[in-house]
N, C-alpha and C positions, 0 to 999 in steps of 0.2 A: 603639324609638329613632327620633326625626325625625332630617329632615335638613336641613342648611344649606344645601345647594341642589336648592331646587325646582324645576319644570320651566320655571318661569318668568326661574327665575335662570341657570338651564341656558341658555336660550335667549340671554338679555344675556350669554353667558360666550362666545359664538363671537363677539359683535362687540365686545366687550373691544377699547379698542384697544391695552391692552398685554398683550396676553396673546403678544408675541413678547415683549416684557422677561418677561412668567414662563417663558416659554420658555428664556432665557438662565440662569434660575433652576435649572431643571429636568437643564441638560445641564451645572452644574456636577457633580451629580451621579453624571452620567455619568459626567462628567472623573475624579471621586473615586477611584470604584472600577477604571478605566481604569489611571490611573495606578500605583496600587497592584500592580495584578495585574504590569504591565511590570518594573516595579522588582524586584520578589524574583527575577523572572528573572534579571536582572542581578548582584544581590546575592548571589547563589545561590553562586559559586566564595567569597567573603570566610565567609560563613555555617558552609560548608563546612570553611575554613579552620580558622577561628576559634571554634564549638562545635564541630565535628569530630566530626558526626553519625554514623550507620552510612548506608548505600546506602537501607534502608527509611526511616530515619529523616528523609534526607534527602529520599524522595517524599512520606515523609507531611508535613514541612514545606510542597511545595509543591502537594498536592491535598487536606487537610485543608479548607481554606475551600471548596473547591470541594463537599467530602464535605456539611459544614452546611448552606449554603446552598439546595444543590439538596435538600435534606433539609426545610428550612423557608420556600424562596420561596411553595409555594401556601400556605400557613397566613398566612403575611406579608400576602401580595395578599390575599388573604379579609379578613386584619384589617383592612388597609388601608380596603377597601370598607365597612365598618361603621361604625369609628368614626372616620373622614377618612382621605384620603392625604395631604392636606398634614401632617396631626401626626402620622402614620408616619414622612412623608417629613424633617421637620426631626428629627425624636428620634433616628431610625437614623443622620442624618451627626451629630450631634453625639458620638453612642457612639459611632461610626466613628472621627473625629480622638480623641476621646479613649482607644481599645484600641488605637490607633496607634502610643501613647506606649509602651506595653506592649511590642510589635513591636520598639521600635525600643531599649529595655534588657533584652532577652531575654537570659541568660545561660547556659541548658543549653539542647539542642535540646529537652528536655518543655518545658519554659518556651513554648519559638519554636512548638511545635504546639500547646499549649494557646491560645498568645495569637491564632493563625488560627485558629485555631475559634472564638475568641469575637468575631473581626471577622467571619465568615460568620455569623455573628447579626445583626451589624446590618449586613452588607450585605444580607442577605436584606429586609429593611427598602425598599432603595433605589430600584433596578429597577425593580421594578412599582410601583410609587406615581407614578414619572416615566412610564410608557410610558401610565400609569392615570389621570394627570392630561391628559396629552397628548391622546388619546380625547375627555378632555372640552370643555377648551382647545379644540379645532378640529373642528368638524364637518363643515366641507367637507372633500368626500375628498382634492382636490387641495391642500388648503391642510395637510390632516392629512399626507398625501406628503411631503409639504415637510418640516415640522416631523419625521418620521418619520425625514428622510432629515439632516437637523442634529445630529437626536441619536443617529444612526448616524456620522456623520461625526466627531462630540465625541469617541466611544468612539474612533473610531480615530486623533483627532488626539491624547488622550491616550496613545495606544499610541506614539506618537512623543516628545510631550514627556516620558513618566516615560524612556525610555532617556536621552534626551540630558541631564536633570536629573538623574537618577541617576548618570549616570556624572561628569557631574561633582563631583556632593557624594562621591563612592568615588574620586576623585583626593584631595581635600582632605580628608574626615573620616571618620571609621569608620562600619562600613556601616548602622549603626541609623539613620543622619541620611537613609535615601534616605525611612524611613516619617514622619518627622516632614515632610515637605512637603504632607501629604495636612492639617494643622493649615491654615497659612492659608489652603486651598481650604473646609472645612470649618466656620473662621468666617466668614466672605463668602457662603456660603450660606445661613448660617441668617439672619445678618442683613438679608440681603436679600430670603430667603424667606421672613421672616415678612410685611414688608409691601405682597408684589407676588405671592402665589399665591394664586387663591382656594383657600377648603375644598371639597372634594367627597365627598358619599360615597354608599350604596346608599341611595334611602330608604327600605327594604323587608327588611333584609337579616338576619332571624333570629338568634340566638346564634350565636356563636364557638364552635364545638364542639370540645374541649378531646381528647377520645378521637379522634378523626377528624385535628387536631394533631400525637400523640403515633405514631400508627399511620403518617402521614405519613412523619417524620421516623423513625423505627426504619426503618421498610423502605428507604427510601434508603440512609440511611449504610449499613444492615447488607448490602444487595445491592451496593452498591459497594463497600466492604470484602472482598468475596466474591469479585468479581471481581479484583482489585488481587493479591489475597493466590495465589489462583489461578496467575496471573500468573507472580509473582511466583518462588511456591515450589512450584506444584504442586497439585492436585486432593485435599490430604490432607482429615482431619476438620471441622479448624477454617472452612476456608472455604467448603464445603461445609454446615455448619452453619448459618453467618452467611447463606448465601445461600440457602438454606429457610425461614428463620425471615422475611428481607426477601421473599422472595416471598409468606409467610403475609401479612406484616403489609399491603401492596401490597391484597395480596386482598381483604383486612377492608377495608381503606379504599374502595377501589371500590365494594365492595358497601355500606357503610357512607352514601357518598355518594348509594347509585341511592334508596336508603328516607330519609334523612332531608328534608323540608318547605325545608330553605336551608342545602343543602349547599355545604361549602367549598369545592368545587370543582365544576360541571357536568358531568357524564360526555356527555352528550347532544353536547355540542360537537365530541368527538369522531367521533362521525355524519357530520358536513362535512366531506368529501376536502380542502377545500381547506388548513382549517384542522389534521389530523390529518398530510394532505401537507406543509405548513410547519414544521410542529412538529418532525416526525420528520427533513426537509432538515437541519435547525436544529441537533439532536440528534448525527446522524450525517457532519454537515460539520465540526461543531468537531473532534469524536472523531478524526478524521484529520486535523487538524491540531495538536493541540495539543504533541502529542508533538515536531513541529517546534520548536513557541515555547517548550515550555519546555527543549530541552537548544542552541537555536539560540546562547543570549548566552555558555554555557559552550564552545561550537564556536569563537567569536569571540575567547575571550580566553585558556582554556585550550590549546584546541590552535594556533590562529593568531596569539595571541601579543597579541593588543591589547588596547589599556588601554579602561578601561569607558567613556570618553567615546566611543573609537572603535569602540565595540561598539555604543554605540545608536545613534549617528551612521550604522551600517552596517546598520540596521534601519530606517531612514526612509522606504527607497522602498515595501514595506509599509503605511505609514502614509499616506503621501500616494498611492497608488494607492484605498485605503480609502476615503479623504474625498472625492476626484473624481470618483469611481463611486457613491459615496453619495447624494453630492446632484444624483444626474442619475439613480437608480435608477427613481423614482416614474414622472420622464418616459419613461421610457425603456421601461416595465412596459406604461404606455398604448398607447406605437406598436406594440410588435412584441407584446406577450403577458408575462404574469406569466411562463409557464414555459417562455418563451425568453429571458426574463434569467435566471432564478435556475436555470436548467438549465444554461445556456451559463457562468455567473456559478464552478458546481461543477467542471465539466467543467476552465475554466481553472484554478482552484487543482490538480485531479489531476492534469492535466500538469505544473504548476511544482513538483509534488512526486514524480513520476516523474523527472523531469530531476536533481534533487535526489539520487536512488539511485546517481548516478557524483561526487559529492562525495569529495574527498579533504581529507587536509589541507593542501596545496598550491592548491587550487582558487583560481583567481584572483576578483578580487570583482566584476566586469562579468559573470560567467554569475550568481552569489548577488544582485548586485545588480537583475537582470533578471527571474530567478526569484520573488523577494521583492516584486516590483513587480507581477509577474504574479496572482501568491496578494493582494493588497491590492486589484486590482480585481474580481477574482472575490469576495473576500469581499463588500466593500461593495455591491455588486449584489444577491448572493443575500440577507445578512441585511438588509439594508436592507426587500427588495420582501417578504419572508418575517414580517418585524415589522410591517407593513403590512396583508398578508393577515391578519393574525393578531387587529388591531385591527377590521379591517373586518366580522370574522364575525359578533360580539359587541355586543348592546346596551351602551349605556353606563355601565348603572349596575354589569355584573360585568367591566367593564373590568380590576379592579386583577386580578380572579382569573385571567381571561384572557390579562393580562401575564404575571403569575408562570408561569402553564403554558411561553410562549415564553422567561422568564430560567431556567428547572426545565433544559428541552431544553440552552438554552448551558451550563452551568453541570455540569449531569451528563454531559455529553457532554465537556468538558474534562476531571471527574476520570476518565471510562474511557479517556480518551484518553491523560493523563498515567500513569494505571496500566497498562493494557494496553501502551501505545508505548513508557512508560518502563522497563516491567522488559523490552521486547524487547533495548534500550539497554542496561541495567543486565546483562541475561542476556548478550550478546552480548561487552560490557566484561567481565566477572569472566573469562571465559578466556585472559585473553592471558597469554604466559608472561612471565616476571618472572625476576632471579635468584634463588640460592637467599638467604634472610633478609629478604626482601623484606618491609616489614610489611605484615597482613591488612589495614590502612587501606587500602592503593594500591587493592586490589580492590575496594571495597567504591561509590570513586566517582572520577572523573577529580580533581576535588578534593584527595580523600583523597592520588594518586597525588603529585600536584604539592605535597603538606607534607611525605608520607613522602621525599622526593626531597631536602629541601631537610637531611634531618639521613642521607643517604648519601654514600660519597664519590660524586665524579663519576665515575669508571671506569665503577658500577655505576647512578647514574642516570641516566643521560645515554641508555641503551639502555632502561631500564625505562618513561621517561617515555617514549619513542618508540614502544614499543612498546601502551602504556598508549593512545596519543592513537591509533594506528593502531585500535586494537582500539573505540573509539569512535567513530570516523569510520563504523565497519563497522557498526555499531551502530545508528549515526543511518541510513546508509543502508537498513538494512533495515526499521527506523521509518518512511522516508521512503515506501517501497515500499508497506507494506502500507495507510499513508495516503491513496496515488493511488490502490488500488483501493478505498480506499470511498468516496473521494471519488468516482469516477469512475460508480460501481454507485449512491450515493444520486444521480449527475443521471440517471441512467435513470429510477428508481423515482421521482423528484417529474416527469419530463415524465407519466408516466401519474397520478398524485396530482393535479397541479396543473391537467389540463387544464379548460379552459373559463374558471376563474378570474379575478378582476378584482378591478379595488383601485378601483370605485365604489362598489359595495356595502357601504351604510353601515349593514348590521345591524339 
């Protein structure tokens, strides 16, 4: 296969002078998938409501995409690398708005898990093609920082626009309308993307290896399945199964990849502390928080009572803590050290989620809002300088593969986080006592509680739902708790990962 950019073309692509308009291109992208993932938080109690899913059904709605994607981002980036990022990159937003539509006239909750799984297809698509064009886009390391720390920034400025967009279109229209805003982001991209990205791809880059794909993508979902289910209900046959068979398939792949001439992924990369320390920061920072984010907008409106514009609205400081430490991560990595930010970056999110373990449902919203503020610059610090290290280790032309390894980490680290943190929540919720007659919904999800409630008399709900929210605030706490100590334990384990490290090292 040739390629459309040569080294010569490579070279006129870093003095491009609008390679910040593709840039602009690049983090609508961002935006896409940003926005999406906030929103079903939000839309999470309506969903609830209105399919009237079970407690599993209702996690698998919301770590299902997570399940796919991390199942198919390196197979993505590797294609990416072969045959362009840019015609990855425009094909997967195009499938994206349009599995959107799907999303958003979901009628059974199979339907609503089906249709996330088929958008973790083409999100898997998006990620790395952007972080993979980016690489190429900028070669100076300072200017790649930069750009590095925008499309860090996007993500989290999306994590603020989908709540407060969302919660608006969930005042006015039913809750499918939060997934159709991801349409005109979606046409604006491609339109635009077509004639302001260059193409890039490997020019060396061997068959797509179809077994190495398949091997990929079984051992993920099926090890994260494993675990969730674990979790969930216990160490019986079934998950236990799924998570042998994912360890096998794991295994083949590895070894699959050390023997094959242009393997889809580089194992060797893993050799570099710095890079293996990033990775795993990456991996094991989300995991402890996700469990946060995703039962945070149901805390907001189930048990405190606010309406969804006032839910994302109380999620902002989050977002703008994200984007101000974002784009001062790169400078900031230079003066003091990589892993005196993204140490110091970890450490602040585990306290603001310690702090978080004396949550009630009374909790006034200046300690939530302080806390939330605190976890938004710690984030943007650590992934910012983390996505960075990550670009830097890697020549240019396995960019796209080397992305996907750092969107694999996020992305899998959210679904054990939302499975593991979530059945903490869910196990901790199911025992709260109830009267007798109670329907088996109440238990099943705070959700549930608040339908079953509305066809009780009030004598008897009025205690149920109280007791209901209490037993989930306990819930969240104990989520929040086991959060701060991995937050707290992965910044020990990347200050020794990360030491000596630098974001000049252009690979």
């Amino acid at each position: 296969m040739t390629s459309t950019l040569q080294p010569a073309t490579t070279t006129e692509a870093v003095k491009r002078p609008d390679r910040w308009l593709a840039l602009s291109v690049l983090v609508l992208a961002v935006l896409l998938v940003a926005v999406d993932a906030t929103v079903l938080g939000l839309a999470t109690p309506y969903i609830s409501e209105d399919l009237n899913p079970t407690g599993t059904q209702l996690l698998w709605i919301g770590d299902v995409y997570s399940f796919v994607i991390a199942g198919l981002l390196v197979s993505m980036g590797s294609l990416g690398d072969r045959i362009g990022r840019k015609r990855i990159l425009l094909a997967g937003a195009t499938a994206f708005g349009l599995i959107s539509v799907l999303n958003a006239y979901a009628t059974t909750p199979e339907t609503m898990i089906a249709a996330r799984a088929l958008l973790g297809v083409a999100g898997a698509t998006l990620m790395p093609a952007t972080l993979a064009l980016i690489r190429n886009l900028f070669h100076d390391p300072r200017e790649r920082s930069l750009a590095v720390g925008i499309w860090g920034a996007t993500a989290s400025a999306g994590t603020a626009v989908g709540p407060v967009a969302g919660g608006f279109l969930l005042e006015h229209f039913w809750w499918g309308s939060v997934f159709l805003i991801n349409l005109p982001v979606m046409v604006v991209l491609v339109l635009v993307g077509v004639r302001t990205l260059p193409e890039s791809r490997n020019p060396d880059p061997g068959p797509w290896d179809l077994p190495s794909v398949l091997l990929s993508l079984t051992g993920m979902i099926a090890v994260v399945y494993a675990v969730k289910e674990a979790a969930g209900h216990g160490l019986t046959w079934q998950p236990l199964t799924a998570g042998l068979l994912g360890a096998a398939a794991l295994h083949g792949f590895v070894r699959r990849q050390l023997t094959l001439p242009a393997p889809l992924l580089d194992m060797r990369l893993f050799r570099r502390r710095g890079f293996s320390g990033a990775v795993l920061a990456d991996l094991l920072s989300v995991l402890g928080m996700s469990g946060l984010v995703f039962f945070l907008s149901q805390y907001l409106q189930l048990v405190q009572g606010r309406s969804p514009l006032e839910a994302g609205l109380a999620e902002l400081p989050a977002a703008v803590g994200a984007v101000a430490a974002g784009l001062v991560a790169g400078r900031a990595a230079r003066r003091f050290s990589v892993r005196a930010v993204v140490c110091g970056g970890l450490a602040a999110i585990g306290l603001a989620l310690a702090a978080l373990t004396a949550l009630t449902g009374t909790t006034g919203y200046p300690v939530l809002g302080a806390a939330l503020l605190v976890v938004g610059v710690g984030a943007g610090f650590s992934f910012t300088v983390t996505a960075d290290v990550i670009l830097s280790c890697v020549p240019r032309e396995r960019a796209g593969a080397a992305s996907a390894v750092s969107e694999t980490a996020y992305e899998l680290g959210a679904a054990l986080g939302i499975a593991v943190l979530g059945s903490i929540v869910t196990g901790v919720y199911r025992g709260f006592p109830s009267p007798t007659g109670t329907p088996e919904g109440a238990h099943e999800s705070l959700g549930g509680a608040v339908e079953a409630a509305s066809h009780m008399p009030a004598s008897t709900a009025t205690p149920m739902l109280a007791s209901a929210r209490e037993a989930f605030v306990d819930g969240l706490g104990v989520a929040s708790g086991v959060g701060a100590a991995v937050l707290l334990a992965t910044a020990v384990a990347a200050w020794f990962l990360l030491r000596g490290q630098r974001l000049d090292h252009t690979g």
